[in-house]
N, CA, C and O atoms as a Tinker XYZ file with bonds, in Angstrom:
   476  protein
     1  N      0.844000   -1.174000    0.000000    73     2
     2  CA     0.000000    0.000000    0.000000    64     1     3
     3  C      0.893000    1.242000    0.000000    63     2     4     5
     4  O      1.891000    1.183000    0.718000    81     3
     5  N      0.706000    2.210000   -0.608000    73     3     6
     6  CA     1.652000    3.329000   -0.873000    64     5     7
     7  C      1.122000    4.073000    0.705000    63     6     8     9
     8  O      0.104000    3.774000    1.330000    81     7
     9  N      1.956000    4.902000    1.004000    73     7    10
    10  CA     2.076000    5.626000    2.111000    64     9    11
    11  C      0.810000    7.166000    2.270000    63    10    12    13
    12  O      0.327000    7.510000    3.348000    81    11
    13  N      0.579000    7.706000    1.216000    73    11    14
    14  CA    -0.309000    8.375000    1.168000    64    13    15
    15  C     -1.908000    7.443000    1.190000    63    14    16    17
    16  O     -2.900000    8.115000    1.474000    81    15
    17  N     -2.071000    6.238000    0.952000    73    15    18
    18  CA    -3.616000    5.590000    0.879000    64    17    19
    19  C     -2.939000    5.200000    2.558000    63    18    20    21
    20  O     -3.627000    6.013000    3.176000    81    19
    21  N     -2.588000    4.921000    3.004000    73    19    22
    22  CA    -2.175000    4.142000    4.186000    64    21    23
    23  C     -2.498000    5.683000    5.190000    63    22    24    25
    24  O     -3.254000    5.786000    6.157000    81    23
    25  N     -1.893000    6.428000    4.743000    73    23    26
    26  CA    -2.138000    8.055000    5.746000    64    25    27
    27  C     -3.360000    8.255000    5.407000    63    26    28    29
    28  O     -3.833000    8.525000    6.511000    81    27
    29  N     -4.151000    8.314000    4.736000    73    27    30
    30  CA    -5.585000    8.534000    4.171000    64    29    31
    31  C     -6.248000    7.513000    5.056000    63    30    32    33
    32  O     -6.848000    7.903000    6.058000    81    31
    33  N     -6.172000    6.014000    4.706000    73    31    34
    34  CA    -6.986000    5.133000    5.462000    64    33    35
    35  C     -7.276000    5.270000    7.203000    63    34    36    37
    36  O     -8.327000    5.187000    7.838000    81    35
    37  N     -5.700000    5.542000    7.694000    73    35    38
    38  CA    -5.603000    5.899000    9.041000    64    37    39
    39  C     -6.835000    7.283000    9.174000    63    38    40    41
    40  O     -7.858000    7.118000    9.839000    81    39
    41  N     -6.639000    8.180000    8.682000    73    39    42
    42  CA    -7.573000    9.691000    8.967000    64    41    43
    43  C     -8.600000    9.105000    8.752000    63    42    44    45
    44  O     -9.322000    9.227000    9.742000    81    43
    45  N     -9.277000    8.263000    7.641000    73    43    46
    46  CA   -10.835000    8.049000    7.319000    64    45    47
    47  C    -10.903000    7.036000    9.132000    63    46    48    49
    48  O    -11.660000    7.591000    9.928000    81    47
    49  N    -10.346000    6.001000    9.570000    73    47    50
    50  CA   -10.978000    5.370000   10.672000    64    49    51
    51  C    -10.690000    6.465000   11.378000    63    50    52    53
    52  O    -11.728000    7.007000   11.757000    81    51
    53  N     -9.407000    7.200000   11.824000    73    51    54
    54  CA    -9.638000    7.872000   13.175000    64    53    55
    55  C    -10.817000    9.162000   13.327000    63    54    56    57
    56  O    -11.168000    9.687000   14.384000    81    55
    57  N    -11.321000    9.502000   11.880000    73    55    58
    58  CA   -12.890000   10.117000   11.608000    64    57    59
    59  C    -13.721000    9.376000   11.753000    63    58    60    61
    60  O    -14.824000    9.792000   12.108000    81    59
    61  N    -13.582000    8.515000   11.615000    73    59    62
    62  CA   -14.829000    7.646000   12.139000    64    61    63
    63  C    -15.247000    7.199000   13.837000    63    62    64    65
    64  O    -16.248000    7.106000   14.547000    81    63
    65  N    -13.762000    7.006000   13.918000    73    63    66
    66  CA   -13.682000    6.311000   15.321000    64    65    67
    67  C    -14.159000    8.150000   16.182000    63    66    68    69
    68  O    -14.696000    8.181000   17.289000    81    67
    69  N    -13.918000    9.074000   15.623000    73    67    70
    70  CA   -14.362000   10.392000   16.393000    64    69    71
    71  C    -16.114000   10.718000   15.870000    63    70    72    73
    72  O    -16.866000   11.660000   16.120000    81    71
    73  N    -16.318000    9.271000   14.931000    73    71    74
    74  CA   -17.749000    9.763000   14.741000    64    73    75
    75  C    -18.287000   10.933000   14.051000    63    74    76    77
    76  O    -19.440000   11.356000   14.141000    81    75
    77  N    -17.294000   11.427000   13.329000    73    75    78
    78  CA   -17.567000   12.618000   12.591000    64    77    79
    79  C    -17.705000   12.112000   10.847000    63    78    80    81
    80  O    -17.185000   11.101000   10.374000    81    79
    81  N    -18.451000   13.010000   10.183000    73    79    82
    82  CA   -18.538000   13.097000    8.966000    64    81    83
    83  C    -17.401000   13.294000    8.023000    63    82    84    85
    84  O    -16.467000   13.724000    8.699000    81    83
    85  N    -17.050000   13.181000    6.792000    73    83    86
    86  CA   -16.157000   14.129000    5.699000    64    85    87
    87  C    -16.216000   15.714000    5.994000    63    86    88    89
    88  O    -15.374000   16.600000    6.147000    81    87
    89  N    -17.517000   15.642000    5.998000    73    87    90
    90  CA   -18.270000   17.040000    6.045000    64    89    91
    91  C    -18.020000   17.693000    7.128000    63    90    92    93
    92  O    -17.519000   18.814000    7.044000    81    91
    93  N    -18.352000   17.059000    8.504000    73    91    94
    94  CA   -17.711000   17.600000    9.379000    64    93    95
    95  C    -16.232000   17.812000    9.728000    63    94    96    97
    96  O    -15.980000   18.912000   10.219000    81    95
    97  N    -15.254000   16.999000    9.572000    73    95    98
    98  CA   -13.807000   17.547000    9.925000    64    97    99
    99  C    -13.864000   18.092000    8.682000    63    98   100   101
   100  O    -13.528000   17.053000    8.115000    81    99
   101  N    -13.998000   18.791000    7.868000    73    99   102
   102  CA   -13.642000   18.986000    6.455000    64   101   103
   103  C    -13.955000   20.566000    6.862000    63   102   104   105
   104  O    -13.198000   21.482000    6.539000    81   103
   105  N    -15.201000   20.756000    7.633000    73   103   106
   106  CA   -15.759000   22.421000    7.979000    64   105   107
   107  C    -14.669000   22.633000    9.085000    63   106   108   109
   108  O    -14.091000   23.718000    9.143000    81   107
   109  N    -14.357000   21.572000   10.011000    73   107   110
   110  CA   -13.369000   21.987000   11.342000    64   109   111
   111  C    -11.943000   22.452000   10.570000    63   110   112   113
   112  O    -11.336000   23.453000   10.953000    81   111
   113  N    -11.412000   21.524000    9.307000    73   111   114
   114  CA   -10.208000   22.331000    8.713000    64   113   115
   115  C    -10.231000   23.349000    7.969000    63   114   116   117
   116  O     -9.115000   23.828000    7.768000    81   115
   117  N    -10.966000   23.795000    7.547000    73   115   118
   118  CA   -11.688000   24.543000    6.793000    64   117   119
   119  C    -11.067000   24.312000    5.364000    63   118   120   121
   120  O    -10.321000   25.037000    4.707000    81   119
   121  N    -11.586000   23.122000    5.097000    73   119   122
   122  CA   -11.149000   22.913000    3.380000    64   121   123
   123  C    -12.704000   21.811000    2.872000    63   122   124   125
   124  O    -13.444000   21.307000    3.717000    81   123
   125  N    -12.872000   21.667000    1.529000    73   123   126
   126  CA   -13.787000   21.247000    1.116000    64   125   127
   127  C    -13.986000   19.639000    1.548000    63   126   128   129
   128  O    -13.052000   19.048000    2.091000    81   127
   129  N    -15.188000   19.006000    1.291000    73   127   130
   130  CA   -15.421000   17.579000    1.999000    64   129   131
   131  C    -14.340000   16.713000    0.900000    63   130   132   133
   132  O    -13.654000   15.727000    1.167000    81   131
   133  N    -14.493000   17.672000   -0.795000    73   131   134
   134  CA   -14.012000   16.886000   -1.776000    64   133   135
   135  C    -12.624000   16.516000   -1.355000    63   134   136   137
   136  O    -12.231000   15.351000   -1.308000    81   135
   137  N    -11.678000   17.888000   -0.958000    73   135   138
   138  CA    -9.841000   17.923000   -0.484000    64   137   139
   139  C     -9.986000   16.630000    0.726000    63   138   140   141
   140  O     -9.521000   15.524000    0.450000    81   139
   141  N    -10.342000   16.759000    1.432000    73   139   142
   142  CA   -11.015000   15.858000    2.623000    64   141   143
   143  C    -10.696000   14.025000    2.055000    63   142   144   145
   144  O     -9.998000   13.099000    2.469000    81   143
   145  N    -11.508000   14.203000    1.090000    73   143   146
   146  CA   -12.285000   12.645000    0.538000    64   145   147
   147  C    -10.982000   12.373000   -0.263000    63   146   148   149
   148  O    -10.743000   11.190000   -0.507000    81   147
   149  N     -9.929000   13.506000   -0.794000    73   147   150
   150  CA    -9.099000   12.999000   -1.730000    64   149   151
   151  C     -7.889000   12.823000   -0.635000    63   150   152   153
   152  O     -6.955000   12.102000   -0.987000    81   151
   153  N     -7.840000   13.336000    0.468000    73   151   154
   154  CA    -6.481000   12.931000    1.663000    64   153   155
   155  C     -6.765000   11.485000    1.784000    63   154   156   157
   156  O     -5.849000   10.664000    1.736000    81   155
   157  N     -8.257000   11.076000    1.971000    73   155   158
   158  CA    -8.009000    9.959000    2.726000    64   157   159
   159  C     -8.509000    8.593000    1.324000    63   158   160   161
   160  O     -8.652000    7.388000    1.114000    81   159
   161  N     -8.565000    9.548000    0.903000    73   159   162
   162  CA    -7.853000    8.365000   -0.683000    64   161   163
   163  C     -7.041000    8.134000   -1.456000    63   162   164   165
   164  O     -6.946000    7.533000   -2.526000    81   163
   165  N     -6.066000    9.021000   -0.397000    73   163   166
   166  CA    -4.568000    8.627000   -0.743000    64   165   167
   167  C     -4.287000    9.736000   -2.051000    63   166   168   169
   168  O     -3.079000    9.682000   -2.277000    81   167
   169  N     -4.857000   10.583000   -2.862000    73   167   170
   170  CA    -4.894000   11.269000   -4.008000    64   169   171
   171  C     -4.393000   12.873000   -3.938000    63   170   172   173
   172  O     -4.268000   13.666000   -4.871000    81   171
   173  N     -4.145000   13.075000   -2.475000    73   171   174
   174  CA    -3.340000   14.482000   -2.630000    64   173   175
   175  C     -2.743000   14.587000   -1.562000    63   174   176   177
   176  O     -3.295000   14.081000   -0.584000    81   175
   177  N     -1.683000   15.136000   -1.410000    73   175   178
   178  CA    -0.741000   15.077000   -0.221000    64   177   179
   179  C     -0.809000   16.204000    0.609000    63   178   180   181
   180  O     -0.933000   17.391000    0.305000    81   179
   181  N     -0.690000   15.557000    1.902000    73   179   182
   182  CA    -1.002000   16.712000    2.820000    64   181   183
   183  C      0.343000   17.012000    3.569000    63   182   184   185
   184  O      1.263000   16.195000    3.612000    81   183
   185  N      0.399000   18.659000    4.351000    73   183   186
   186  CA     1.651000   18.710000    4.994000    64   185   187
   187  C      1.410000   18.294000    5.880000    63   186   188   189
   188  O      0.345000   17.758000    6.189000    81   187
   189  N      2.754000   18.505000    6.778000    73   187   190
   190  CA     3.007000   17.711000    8.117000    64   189   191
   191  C      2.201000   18.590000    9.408000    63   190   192   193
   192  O      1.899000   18.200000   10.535000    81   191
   193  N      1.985000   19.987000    8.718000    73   191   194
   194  CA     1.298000   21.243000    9.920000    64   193   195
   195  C     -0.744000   20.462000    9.575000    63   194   196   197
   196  O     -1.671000   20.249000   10.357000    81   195
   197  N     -0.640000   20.333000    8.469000    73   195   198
   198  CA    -2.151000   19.729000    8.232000    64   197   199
   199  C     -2.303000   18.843000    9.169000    63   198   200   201
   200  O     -3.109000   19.086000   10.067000    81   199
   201  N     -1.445000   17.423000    9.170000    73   199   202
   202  CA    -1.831000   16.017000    9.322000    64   201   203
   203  C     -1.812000   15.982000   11.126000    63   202   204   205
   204  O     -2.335000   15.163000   11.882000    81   203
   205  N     -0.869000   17.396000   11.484000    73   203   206
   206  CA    -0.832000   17.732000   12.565000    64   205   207
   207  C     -2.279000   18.097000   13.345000    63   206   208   209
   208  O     -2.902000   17.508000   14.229000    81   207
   209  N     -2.445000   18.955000   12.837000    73   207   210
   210  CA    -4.008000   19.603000   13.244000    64   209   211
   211  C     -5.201000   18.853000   12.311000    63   210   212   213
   212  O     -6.248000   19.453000   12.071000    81   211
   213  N     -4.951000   17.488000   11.804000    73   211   214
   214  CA    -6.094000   16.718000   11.855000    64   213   215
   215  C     -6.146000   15.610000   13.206000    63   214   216   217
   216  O     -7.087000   15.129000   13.839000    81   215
   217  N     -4.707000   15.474000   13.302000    73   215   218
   218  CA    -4.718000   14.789000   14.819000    64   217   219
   219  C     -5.306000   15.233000   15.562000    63   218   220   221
   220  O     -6.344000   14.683000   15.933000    81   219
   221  N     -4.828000   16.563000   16.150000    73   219   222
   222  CA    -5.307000   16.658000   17.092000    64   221   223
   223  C     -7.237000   17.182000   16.726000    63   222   224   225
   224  O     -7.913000   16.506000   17.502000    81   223
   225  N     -7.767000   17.698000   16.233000    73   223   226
   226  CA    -8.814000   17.440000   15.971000    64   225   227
   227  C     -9.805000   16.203000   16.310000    63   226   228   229
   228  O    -10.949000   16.118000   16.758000    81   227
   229  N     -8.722000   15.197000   15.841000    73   227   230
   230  CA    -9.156000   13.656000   16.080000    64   229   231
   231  C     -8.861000   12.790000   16.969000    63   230   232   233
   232  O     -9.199000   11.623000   17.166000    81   231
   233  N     -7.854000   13.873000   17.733000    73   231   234
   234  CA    -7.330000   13.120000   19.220000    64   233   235
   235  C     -6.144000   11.997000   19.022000    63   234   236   237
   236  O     -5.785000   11.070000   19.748000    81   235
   237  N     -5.823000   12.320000   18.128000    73   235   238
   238  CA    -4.152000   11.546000   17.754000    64   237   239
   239  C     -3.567000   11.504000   17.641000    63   238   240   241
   240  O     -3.593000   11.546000   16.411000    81   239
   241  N     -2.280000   11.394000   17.978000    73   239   242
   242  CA    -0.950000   12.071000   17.542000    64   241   243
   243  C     -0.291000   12.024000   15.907000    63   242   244   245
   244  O     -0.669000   11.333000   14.961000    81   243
   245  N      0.547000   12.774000   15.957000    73   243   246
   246  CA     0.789000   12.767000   14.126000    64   245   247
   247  C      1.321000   11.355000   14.188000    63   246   248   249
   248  O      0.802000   10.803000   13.218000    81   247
   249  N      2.151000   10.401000   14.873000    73   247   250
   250  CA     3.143000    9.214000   14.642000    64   249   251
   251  C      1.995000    8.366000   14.074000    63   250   252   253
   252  O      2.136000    7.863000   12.959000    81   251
   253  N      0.642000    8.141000   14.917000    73   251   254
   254  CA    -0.446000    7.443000   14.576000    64   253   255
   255  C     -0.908000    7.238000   12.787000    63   254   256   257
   256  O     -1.254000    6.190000   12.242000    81   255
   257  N     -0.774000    8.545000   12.195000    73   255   258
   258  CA    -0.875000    8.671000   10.978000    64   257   259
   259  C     -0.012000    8.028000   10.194000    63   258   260   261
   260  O     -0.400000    7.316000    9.268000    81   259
   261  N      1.737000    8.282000   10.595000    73   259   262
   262  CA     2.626000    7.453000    9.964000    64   261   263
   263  C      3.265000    6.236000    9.707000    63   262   264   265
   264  O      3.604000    5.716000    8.644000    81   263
   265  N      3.433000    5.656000   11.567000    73   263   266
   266  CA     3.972000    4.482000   11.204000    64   265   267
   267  C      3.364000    3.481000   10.877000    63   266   268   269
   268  O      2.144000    3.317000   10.860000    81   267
   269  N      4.332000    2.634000   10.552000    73   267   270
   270  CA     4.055000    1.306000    9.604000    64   269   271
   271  C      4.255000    1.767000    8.266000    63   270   272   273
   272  O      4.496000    0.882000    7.445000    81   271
   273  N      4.221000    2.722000    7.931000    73   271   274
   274  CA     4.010000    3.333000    6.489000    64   273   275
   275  C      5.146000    2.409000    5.860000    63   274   276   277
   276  O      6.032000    2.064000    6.641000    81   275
   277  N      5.225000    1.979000    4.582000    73   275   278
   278  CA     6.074000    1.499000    3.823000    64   277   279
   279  C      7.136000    2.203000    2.957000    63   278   280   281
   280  O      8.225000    1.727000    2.637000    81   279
   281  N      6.564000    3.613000    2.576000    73   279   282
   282  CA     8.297000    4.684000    2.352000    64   281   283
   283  C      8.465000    5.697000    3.510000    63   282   284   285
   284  O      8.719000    6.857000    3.186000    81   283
   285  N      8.372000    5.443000    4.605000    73   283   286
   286  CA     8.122000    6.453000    5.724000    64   285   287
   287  C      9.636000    6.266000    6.329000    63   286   288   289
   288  O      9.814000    5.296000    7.066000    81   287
   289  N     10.724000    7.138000    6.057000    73   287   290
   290  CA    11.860000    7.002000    6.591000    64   289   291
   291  C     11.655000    7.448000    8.502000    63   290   292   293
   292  O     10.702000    7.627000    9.261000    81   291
   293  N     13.640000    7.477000    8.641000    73   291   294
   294  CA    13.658000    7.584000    9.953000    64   293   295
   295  C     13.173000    9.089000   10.594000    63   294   296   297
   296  O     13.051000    9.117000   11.818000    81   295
   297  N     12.938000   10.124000    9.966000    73   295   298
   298  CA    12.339000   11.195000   10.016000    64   297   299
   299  C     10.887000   10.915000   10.920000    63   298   300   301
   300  O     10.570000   11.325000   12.037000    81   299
   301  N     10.205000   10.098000   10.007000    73   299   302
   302  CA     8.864000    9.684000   10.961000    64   301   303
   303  C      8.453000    9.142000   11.898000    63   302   304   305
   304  O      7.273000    8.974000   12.208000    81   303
   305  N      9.657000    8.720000   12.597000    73   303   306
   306  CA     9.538000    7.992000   13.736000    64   305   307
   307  C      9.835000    8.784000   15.190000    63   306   308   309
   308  O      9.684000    8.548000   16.388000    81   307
   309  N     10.484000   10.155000   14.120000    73   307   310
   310  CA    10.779000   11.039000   15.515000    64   309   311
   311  C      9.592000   12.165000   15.381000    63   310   312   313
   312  O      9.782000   13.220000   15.985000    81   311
   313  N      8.581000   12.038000   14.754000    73   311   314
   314  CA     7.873000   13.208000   14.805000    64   313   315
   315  C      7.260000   13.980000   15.821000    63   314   316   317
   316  O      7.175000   15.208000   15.794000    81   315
   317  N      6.834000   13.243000   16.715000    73   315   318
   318  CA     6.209000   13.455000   18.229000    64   317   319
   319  C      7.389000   13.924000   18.834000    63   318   320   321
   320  O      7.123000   14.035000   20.031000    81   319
   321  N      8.599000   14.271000   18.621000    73   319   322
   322  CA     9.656000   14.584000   18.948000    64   321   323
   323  C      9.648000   16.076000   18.674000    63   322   324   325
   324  O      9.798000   17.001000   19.471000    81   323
   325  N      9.458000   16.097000   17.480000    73   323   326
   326  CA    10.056000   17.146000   16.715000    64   325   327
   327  C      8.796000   17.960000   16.714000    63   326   328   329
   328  O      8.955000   19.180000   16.763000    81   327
   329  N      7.663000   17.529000   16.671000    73   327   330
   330  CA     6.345000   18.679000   17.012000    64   329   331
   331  C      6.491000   19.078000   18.493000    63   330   332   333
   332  O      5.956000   20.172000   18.673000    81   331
   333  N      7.085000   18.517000   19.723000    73   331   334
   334  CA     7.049000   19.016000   21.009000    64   333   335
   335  C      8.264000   20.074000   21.453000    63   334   336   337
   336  O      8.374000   20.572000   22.573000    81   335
   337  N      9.337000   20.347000   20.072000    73   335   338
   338  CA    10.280000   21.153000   20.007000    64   337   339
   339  C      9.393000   22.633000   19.684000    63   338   340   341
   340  O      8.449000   22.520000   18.903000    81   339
   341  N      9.596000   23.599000   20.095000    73   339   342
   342  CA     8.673000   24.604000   20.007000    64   341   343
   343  C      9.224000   25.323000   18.871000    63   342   344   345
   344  O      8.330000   25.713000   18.120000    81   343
   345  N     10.633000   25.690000   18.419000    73   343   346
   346  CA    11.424000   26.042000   17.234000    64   345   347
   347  C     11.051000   25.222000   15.880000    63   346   348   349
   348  O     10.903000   25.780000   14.793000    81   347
   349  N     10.894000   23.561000   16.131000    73   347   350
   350  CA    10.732000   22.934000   15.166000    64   349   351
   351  C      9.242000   23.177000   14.569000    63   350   352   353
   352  O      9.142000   23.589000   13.413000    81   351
   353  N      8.335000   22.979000   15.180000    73   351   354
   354  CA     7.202000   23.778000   15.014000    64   353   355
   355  C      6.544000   24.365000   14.518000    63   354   356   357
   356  O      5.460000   24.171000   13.967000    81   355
   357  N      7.556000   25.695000   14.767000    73   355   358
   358  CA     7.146000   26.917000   14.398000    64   357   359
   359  C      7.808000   27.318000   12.893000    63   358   360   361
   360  O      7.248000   27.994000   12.030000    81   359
   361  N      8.963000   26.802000   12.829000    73   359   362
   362  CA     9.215000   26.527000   11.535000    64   361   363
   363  C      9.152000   25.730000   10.465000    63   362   364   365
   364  O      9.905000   25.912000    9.508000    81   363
   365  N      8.113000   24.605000   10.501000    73   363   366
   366  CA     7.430000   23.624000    9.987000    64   365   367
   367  C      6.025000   24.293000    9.082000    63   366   368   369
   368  O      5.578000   24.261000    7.935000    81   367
   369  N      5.667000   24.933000   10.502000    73   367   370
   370  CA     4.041000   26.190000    9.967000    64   369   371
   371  C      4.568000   27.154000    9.539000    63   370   372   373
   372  O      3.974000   27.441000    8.499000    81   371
   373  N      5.326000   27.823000    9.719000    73   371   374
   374  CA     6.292000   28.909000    8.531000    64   373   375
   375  C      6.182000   28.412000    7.449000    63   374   376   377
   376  O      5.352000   28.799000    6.626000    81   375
   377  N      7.168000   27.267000    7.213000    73   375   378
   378  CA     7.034000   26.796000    5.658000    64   377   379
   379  C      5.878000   26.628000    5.266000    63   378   380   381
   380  O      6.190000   26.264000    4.132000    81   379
   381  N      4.838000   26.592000    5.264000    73   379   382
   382  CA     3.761000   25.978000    4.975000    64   381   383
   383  C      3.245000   26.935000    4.263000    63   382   384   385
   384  O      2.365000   26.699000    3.435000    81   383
   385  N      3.696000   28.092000    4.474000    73   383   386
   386  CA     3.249000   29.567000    4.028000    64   385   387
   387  C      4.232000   30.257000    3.022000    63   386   388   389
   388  O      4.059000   31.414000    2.637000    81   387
   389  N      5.493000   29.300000    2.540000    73   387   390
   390  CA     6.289000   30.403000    2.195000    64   389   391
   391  C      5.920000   29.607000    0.499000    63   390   392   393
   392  O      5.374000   28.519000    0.684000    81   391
   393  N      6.087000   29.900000   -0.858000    73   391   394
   394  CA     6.431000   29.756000   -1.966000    64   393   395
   395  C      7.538000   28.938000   -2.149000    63   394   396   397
   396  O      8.612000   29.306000   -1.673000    81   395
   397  N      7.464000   27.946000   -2.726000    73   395   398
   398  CA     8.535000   26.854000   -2.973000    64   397   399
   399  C     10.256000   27.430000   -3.014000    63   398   400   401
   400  O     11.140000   26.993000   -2.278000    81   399
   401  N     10.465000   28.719000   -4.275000    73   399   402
   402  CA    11.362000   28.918000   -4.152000    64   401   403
   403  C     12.046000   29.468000   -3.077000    63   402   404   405
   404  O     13.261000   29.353000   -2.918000    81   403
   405  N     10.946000   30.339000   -1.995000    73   403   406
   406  CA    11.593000   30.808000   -0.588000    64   405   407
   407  C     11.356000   29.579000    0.289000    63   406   408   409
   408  O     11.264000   29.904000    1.472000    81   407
   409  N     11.231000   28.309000    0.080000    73   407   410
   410  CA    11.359000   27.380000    0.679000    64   409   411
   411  C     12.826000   26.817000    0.742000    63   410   412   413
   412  O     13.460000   26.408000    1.715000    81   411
   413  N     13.222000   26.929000   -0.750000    73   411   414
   414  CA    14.801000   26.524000   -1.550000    64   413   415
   415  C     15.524000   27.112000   -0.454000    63   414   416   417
   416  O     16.057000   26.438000    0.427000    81   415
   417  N     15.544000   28.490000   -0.512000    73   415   418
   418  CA    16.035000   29.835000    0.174000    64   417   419
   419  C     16.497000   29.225000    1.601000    63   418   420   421
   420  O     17.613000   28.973000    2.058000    81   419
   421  N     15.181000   29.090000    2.123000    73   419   422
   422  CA    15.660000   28.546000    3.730000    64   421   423
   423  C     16.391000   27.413000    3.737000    63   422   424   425
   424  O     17.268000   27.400000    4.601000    81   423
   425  N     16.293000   26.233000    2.890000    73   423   426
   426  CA    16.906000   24.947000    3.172000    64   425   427
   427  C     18.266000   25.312000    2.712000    63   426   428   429
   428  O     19.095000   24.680000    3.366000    81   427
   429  N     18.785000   26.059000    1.872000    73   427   430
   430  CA    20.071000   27.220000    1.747000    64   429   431
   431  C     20.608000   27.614000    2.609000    63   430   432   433
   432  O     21.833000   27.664000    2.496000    81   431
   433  N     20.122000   27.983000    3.610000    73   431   434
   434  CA    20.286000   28.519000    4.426000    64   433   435
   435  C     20.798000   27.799000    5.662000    63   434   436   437
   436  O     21.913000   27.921000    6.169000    81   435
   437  N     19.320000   26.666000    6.247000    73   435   438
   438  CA    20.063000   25.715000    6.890000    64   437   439
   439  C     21.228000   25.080000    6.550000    63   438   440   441
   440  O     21.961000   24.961000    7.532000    81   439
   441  N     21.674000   24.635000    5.564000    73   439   442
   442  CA    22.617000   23.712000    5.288000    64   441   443
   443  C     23.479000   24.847000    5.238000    63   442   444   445
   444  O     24.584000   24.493000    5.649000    81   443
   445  N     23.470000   26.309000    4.852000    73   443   446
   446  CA    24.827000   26.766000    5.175000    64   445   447
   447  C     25.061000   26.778000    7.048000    63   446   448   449
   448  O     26.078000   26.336000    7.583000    81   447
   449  N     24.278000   27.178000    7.553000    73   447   450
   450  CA    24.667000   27.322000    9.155000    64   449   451
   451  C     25.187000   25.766000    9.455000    63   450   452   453
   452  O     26.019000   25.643000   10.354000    81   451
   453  N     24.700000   24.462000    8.684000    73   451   454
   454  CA    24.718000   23.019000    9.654000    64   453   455
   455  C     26.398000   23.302000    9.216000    63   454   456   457
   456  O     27.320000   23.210000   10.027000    81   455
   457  N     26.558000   23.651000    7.807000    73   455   458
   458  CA    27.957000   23.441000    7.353000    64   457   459
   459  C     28.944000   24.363000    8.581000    63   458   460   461
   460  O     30.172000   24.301000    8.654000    81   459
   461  N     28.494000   24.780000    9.028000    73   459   462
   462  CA    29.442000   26.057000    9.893000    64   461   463
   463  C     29.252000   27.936000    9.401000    63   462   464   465
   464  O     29.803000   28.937000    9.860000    81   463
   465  N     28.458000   27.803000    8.542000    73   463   466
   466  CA    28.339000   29.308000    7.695000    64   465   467
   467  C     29.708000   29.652000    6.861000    63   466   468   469
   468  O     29.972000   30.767000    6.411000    81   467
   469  N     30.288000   28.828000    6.776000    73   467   470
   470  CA    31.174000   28.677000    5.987000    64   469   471
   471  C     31.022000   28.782000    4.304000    63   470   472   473
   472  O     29.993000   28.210000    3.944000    81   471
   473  N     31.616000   29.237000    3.435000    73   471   474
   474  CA    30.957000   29.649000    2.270000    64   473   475
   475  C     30.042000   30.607000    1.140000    63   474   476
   476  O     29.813000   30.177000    0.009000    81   475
């Protein structure tokens, strides 16, 4: 099972298991029932600040969504990690907002500071 129907399947039971509609978590994120119906059919990819605040919506943590996943590297296993970092966070929902190429920009950026700012 590819990792996006597997993240989809997880959100459709833990909507269910919260007893809610498409319709309803779909008005709580404020995106259409259709964006909704296509996450959890695996057909459009969601970010990590989304899948975040469908958890908790649904009372779950983001790891719940991921593991087991079959291309889900070691990244996903620390996520509950890395959402309780208040820096990591906050710059996770930053990106979420910036335009791909000022996305480039920052990951530029990090990798010059990891390098030493060297360069």
């Amino acid at each position: 099972m590819k990792a996006y129907e597997e993240i989809g399947r997880k959100i459709q039971k833990a909507r269910e298991e919260a007893g809610l509609s498409q319709g309803d978590l779909a008005k709580k994120l404020g995106c259409t029932q259709a964006s909704l119906s296509n996450y959890e059919l695996g057909k459009r990819r969601l970010y990590l600040a989304d899948l975040q605040r469908i958890g908790q919506l649904l009372g779950k943590p983001i790891t719940y969504f991921l593991e087991d996943s079959e291309d889900d590297g070691p990244l996903y296993n620390d996520l509950d990690r890395i959402f309780k970092d208040q820096y990591m966070k906050e710059i996770i929902l930053a990106l979420r907002e910036l335009k791909p190429v000022q996305r480039k920009s920052v990951l530029d950026y990090i990798l010059w500071q990891k390098s030493g700012g060297k360069g």
